[in-house]
N, C-alpha and C positions, 0 to 999 in steps of 0.2 A: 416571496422569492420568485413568483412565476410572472412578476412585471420584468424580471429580466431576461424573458424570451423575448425580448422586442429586438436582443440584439443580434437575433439568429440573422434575422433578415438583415441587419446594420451592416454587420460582418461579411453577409454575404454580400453587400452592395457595396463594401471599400474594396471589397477584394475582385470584384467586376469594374468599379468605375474611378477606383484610386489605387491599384496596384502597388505605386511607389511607394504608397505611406503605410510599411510598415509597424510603426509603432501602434497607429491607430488602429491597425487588423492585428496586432495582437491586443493588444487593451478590449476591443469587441470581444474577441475571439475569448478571451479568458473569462470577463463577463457574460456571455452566451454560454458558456458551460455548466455554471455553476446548476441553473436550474434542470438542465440535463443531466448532471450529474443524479440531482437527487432523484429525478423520475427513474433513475438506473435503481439506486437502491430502494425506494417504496418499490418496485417490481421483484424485485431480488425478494425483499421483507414478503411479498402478496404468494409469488409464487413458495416459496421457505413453507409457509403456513400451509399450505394446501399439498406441496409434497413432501414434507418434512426437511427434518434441520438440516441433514447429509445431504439432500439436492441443494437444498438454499446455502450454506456453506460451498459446495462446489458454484453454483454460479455464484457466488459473493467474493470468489477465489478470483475465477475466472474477469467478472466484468469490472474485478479492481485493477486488473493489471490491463484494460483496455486503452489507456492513453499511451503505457508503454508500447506496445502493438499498435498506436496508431502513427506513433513517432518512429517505431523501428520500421513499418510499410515505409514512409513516406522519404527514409533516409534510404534506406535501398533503394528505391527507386531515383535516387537522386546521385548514387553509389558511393554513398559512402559507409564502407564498409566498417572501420574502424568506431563510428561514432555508435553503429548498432550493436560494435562487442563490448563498448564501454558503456554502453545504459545498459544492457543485459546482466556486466560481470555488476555495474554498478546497484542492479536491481536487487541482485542476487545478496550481494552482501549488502544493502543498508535494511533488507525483510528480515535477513539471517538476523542481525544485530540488535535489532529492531524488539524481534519477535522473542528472543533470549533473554536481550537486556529486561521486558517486561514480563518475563515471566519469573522470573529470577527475582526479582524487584516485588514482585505481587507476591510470590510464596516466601518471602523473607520479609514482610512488612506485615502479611498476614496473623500470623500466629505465631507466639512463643515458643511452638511446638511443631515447625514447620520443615519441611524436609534435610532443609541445608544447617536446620539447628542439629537436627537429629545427625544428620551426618558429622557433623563440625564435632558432637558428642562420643560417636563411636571413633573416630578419629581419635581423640584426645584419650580417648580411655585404652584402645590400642597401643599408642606410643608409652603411654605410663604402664602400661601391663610388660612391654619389651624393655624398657628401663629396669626395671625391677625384675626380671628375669634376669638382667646380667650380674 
């Protein structure tokens, strides 16, 4: 993946000497990340190990949401205000959802005996205890 640094400099020369075009500075641009990206996370994983999982976790937190923070700079400053309350509110809820739906999903696929079974059970056993009380 690190032959795709070639497009740091690509990017940086459509967007010096072809302004207009573009599609082709995004297409660079999205390509030129990808191997950036990963140098984000081997760093994240190098330092994790060395200061443990709670530092590595906080910056795993942290340098995941850096594209958002690069788009909300870049729209403020261009003032648009409204597009950095709708990637925020949009952040906010598709992690929420995100993060729910697979946890929810993993501890209910998990095991027989998994929380939301256990609940579902005390549940049913309460209802039929208050039935039969009446």
């Amino acid at each position: 993946m690190t032959w795709l640094l070639i497009f740091v400099p690509v990017t940086i020369g459509f967007e010096v000497f072809a302004p207009e075009r573009y599609l082709l500075i995004f297409i660079a641009s999205a390509l030129a990340i990808l191997p950036l990206a990963r140098w984000m996370g081997d760093a994240t994983e190098q330092l994790a190990t060395y200061f443990g999982e709670g530092v590595g976790g906080l910056l795993n937190a942290t340098f995941g949401n850096a594209a958002e923070l690069i788009i909300a700079l870049a729209a403020l400053r261009a003032g648009l205000y409204d597009v950095v309350k709708a990637s925020i509110v949009g952040s906010i809820i598709g992690n929420v959802l995100l993060v729910l739906g697979a946890a929810i999903w993993q501890e209910d696929c998990g095991t027989r005996n998994s929380a939301l079974m256990r609940l579902r059970r005390v549940l049913r056993q309460r209802c039929l205890c208050s039935r039969q009380s009446r």
